[in-house]
C-alpha positions as CSV (number, residue, x, y, z in Angstrom):
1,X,-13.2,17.9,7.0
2,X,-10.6,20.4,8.6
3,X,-7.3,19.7,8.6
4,X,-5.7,19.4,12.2
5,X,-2.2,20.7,10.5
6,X,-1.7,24.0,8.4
7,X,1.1,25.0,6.4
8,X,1.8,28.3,4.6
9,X,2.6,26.3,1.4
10,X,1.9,27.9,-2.0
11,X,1.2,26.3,-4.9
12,X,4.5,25.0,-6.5
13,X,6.1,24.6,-3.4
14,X,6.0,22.7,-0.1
15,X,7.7,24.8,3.1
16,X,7.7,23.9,6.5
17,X,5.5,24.6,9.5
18,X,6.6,28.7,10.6
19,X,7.2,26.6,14.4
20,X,10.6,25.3,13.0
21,X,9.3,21.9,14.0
22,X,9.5,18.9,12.1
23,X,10.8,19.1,8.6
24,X,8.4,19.0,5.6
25,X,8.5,18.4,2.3
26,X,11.1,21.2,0.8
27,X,12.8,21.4,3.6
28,X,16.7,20.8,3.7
29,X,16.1,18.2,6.1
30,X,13.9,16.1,4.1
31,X,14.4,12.8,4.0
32,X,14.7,13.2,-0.1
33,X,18.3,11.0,-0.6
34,X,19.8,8.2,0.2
35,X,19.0,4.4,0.8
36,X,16.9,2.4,2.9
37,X,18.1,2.7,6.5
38,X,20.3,0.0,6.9
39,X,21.6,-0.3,3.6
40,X,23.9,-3.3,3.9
41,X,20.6,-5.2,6.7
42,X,21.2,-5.6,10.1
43,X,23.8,-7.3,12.1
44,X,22.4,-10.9,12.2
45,X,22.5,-13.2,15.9
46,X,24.8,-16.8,15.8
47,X,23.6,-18.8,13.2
48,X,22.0,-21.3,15.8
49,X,20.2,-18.3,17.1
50,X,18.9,-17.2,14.0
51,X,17.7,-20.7,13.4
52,X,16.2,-21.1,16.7
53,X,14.1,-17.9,16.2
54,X,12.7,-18.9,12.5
55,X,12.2,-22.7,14.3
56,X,9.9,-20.5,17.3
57,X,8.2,-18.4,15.0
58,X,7.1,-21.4,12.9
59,X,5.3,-23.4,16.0
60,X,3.7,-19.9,17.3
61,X,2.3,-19.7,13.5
62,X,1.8,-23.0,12.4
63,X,1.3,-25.1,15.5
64,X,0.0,-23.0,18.4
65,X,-1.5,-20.8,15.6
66,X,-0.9,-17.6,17.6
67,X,0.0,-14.5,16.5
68,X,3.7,-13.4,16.9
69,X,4.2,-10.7,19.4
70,X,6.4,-7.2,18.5
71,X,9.4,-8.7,20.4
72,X,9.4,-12.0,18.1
73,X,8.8,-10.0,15.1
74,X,11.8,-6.8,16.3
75,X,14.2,-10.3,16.7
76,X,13.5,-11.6,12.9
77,X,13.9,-8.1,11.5
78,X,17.2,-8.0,13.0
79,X,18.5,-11.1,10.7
80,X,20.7,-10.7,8.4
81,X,20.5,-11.5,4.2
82,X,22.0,-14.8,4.9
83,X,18.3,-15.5,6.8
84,X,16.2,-14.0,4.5
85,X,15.4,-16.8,2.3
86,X,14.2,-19.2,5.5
87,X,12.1,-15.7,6.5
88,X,10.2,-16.3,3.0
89,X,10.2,-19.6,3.0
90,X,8.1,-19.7,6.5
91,X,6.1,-16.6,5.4
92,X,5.1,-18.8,2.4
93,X,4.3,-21.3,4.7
94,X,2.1,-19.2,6.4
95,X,0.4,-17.7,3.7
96,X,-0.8,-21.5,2.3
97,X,-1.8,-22.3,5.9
98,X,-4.0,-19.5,6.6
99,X,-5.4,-18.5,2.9
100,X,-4.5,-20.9,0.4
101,X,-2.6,-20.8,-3.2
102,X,-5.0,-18.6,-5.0
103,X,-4.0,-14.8,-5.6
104,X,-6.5,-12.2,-5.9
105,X,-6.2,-9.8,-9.1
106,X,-7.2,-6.3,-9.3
107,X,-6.7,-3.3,-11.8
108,X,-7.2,0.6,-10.8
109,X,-7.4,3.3,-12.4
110,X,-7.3,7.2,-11.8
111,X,-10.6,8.7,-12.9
112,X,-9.3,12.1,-11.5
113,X,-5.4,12.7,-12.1
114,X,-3.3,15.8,-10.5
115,X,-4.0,18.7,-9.1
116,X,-4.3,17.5,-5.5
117,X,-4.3,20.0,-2.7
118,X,-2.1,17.4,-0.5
119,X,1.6,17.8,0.2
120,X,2.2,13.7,0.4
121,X,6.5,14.3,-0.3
122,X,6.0,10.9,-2.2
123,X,3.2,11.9,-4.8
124,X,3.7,13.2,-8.3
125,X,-0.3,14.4,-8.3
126,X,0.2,16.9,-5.4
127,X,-0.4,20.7,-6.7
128,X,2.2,21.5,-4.0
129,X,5.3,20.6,-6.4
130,X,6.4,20.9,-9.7
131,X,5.7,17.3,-11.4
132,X,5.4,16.5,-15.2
133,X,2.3,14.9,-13.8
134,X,-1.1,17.3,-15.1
135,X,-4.1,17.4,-13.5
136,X,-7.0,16.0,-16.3
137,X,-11.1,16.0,-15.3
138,X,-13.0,13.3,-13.7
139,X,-13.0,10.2,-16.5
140,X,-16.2,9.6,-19.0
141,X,-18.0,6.8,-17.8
142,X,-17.6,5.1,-20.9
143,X,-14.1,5.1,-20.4
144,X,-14.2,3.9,-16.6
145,X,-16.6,1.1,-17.8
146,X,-14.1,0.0,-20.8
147,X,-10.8,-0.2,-18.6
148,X,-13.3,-2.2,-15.9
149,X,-14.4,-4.6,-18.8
150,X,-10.2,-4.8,-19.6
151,X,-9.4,-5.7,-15.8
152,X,-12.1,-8.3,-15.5
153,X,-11.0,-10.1,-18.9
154,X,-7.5,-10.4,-16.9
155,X,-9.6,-12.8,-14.3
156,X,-9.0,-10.2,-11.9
157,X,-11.8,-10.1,-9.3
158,X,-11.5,-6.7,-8.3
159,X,-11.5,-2.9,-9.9
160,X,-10.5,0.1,-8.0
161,X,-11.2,3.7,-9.1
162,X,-8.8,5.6,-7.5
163,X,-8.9,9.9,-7.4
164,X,-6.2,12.5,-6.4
165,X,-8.3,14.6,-3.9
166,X,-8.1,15.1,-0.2
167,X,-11.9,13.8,-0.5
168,X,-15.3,14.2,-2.3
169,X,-17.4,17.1,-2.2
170,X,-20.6,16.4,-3.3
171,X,-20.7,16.6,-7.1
172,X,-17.3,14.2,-7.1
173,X,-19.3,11.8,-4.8
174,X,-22.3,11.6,-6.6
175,X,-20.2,10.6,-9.9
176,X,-18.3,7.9,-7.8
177,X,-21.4,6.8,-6.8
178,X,-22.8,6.7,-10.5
179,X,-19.5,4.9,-11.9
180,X,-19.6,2.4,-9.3
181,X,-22.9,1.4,-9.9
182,X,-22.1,1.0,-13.4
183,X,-19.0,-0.6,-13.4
184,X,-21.4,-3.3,-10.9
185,X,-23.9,-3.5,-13.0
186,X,-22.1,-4.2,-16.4
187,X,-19.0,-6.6,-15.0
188,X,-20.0,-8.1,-11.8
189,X,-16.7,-7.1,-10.4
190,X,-15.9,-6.2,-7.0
191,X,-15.6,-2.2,-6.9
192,X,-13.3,-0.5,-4.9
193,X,-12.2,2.9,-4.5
194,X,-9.7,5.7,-2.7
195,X,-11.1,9.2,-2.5
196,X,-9.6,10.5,0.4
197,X,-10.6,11.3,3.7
198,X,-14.2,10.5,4.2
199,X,-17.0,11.5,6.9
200,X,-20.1,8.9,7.8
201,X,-22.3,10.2,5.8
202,X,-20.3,10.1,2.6
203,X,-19.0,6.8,3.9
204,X,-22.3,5.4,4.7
205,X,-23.3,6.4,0.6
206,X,-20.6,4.6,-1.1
207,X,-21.6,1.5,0.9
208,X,-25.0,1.8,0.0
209,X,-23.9,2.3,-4.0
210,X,-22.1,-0.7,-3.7
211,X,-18.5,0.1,-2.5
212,X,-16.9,-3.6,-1.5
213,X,-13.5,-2.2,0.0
214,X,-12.6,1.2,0.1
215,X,-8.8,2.3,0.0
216,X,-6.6,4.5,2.6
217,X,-3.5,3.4,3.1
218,X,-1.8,4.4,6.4
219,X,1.7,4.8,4.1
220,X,4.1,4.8,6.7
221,X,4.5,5.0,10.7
222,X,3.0,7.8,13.1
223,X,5.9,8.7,14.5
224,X,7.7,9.1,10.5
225,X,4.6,10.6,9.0
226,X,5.0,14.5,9.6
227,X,8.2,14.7,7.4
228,X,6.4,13.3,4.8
229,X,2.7,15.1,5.0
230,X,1.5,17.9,6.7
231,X,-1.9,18.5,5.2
232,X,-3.3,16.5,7.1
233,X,-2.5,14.1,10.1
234,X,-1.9,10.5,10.5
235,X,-4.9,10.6,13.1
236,X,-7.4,12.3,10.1
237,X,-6.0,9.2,8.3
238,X,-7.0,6.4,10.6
239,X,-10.1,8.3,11.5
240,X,-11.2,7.5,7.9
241,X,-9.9,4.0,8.2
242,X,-12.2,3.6,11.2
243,X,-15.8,5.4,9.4
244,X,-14.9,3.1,6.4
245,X,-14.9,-0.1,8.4
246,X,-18.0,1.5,10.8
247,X,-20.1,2.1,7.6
248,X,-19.6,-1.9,6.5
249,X,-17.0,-1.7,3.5
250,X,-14.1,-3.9,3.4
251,X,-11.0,-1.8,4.8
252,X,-7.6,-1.6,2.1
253,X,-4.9,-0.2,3.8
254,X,-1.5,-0.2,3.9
255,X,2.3,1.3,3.3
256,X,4.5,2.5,1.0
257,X,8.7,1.6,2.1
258,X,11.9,3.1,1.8
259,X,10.4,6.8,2.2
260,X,13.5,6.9,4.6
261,X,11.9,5.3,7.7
262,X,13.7,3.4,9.9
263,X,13.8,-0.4,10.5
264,X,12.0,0.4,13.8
265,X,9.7,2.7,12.3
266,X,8.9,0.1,9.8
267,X,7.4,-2.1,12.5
268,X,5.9,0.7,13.8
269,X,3.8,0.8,11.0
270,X,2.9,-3.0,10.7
271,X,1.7,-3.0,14.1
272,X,-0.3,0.0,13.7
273,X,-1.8,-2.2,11.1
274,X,-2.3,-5.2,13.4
275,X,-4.4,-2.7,15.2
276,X,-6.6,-1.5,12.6
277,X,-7.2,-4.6,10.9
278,X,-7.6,-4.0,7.2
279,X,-8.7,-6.9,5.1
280,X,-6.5,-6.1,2.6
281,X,-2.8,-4.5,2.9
282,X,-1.0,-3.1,-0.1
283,X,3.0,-3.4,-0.2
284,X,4.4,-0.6,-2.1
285,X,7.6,0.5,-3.1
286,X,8.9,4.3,-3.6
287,X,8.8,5.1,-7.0
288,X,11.3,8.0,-7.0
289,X,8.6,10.6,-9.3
290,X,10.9,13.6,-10.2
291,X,10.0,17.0,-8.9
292,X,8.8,15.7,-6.1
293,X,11.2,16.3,-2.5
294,X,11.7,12.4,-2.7
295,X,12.5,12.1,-6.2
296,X,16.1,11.8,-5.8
297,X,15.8,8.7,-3.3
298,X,17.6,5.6,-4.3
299,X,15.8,2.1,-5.1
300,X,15.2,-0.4,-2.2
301,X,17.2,-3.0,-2.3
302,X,15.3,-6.5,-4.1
303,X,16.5,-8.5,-0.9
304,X,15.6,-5.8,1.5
305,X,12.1,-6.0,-0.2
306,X,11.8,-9.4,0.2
307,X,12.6,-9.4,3.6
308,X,10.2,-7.1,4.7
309,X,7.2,-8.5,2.8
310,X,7.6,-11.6,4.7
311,X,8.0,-9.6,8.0
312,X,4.5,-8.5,6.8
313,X,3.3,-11.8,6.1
314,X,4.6,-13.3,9.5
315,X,2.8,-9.9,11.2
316,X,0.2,-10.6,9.5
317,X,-0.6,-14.2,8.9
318,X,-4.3,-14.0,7.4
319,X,-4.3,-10.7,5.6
320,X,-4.5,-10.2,1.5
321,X,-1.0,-8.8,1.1
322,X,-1.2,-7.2,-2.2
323,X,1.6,-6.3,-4.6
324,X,1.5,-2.9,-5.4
325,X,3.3,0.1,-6.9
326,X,7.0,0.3,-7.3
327,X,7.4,-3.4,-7.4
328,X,9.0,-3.6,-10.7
329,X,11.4,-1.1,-10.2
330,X,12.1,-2.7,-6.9
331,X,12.3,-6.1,-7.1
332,X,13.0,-6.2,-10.6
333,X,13.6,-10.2,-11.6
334,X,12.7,-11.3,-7.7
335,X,8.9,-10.4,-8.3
336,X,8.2,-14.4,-8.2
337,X,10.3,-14.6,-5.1
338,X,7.8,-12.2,-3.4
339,X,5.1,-14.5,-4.1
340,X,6.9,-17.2,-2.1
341,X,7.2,-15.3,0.4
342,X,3.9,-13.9,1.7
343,X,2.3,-11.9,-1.2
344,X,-1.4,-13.6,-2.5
345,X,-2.7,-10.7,-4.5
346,X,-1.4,-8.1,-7.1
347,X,-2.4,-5.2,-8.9
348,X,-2.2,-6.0,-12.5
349,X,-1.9,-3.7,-15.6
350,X,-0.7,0.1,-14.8
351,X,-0.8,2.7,-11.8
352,X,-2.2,5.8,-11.3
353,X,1.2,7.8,-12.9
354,X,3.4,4.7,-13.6
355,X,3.4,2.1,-16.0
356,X,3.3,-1.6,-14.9
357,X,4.1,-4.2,-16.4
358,X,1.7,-6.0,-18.7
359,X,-1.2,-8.7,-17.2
360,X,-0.2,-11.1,-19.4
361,X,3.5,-11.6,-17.7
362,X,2.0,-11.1,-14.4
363,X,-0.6,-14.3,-15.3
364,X,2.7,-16.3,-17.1
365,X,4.5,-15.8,-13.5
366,X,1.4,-17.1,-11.3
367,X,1.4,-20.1,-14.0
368,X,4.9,-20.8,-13.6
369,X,4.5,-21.3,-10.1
370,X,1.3,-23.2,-10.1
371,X,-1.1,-20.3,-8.2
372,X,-4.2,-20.7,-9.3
373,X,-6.2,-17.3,-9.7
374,X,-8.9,-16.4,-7.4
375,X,-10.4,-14.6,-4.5
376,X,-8.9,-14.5,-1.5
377,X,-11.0,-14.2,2.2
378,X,-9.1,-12.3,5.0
379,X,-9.3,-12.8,8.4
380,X,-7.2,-10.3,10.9
């Protein structure tokens, strides 16, 4: 598929468009320091107010079971900390009214590491930059079908192959195709994958091999996206989203915070995915990767990451939100705390270039607080 952007990057390096136009990756401009926008969270309304607006958004979601609109949802981001834990508390709320206790497990893996054409400012796998990350070939199938036999003996439901490529050409989709209906046949797990941008006829393959949800995450708003990738364009991006959902696979999509977007731009990007309604919506976390132009970026803050998953819950009342990279650098001990306020699914075990944390403290934490595991419907 074409790109509708160009670049004159070489490999090794990321420069930006020869229009002078919007920084890129590499550029001095680059959002690649700093904190979150508003490091020390907004100015908060009279504590009656603020009270009065949690109280409001409860009956809309609860009792009149309506969807909040962006002015309800701009009004609670503008809380301050001292809110937060009543914004969890009702997105918790919401979350056992629309899909229950259970939370979904899943485990991914890279079957094709590095070496991606893509300029993605966040991603240690570009070939743009000069990561410790190295590109290694497509994964045996022996392999794919051990660490999908691993996953399922967590009691996760789900197994996503994941691989750093702006998307298949045909030899790559025909061994997709082959490791999906493998890891199918010999588990019985639900098989994902993320391969990149997609056409219909590709799209309208893995379906028929067995593809149950298919991964493309929007990462952050339209209006923030070209300072972080100009390889392609956020349009190419929810194209895809649009052929996946077209060609009868469950849509995963969603964002990765604190890439130096604002507050406004983060609700940008949540109701861009009120509009595309993905079944499942990842909540990631920036992972500073070094050599990368946003490798120097400072942490979120663990309260400024619990407050915006349970915007994302309250946007989104029905959706799996699913813990994803970066939360344990984020949140560090508050992980639980995300679960109480909004998150019902995780991604257990390690990432594509990052290490988790081990399944077997993720399972202790969902027994602690008495969530059952399970899969979870959506409904958006």
């Amino acid at each position: 598929m074409p790109s509708s952007r160009k670049s004159s990057s070489l490999p090794g390096k990321a420069t930006s468009l020869s229009d002078g136009g919007t920084p890129l990756p590499g550029d001095p401009s680059f959002p690649s320091v700093g904190r979150s926008s508003q490091p020390d969270g907004p100015a908060s309304p009279n504590p009656a107010k603020a009270r009065a607006l949690i109280s409001e958004a409860s009956r809309a979601l609860l009792d009149e079971r309506r969807d909040l609109d962006q002015n309800e949802l701009a009004a609670l981001s503008k809380l301050g900390e001292e809110h937060v834990a009543a914004l969890a508390a009702l997105a918790h709320e919401v979350r056992v009214d629309r899909c229950g206790l259970q939370v979904e497990l899943e485990g991914i893996l890279s079957v094709k590491t590095g070496a991606c054409t893509e300029d993605c400012g966040f991603c240690s796998q570009s070939s743009r930059f000069d990561s410790p990350v190295k590109a290694t070939p497509f994964v045996d199938r022996d392999d794919i079908l051990s660490a999908a036999r691993a996953t399922a003996a967590t009691g996760a439901s789900k197994f996503c192959m994941v691989l750093a490529i702006r998307g298949p050409d045909e030899r790559t989709l025909e061994r997709i195709i082959d490791a999906v209906r493998l890891v199918k046949r010999e588990t019985g797990l639900q098989v994902a994958c993320s391969a990149g941008l997609l056409d219909r006829t590709k799209a309208g393959r893995l379906a028929e091999a067995g593809v149950h949800c298919y991964n493309h995450n929007l990462e952050t708003a339209r209006s923030f996206f070209p300072k972080i990738v100009s390889s392609h364009s956020f349009d190419e991006r929810l194209e895809t989203c649009g052929i996946v959902k077209d060609a009868g696979m469950e849509l995963c999509s969603g964002v990765l915070l604190n890439l130096g977007e604002s507050d406004e731009q983060r609700l940008e990007m949540l109701e861009e995915l009120r509009r595309l309604g993905p079944c499942d919506v990842p909540i990631n976390f920036l992972n500073p990767r070094p050599g990368t132009p946003l490798g120097s970026r400072t942490l979120m803050r663990p309260w400024e990451a619990i407050r915006w998953i349970a915007l994302f819950r309250l946007g989104l009342p029905s959706a799996v939100l699913r813990y994803a990279g970066g939360r344990e650098v984020t949140l560090k001990e508050l992980q639980a705390i995300g679960l109480t306020a909004g998150v019902n699914a995780l991604i257990v075990g390690n990432y594509l270039t990052t290490l988790g944390r081990s399944p077997q403290e993720d399972l202790a934490m969902l027994e602690d607080l008495s969530m059952p595991v399970g899969m979870v419907g959506a409904a958006i």
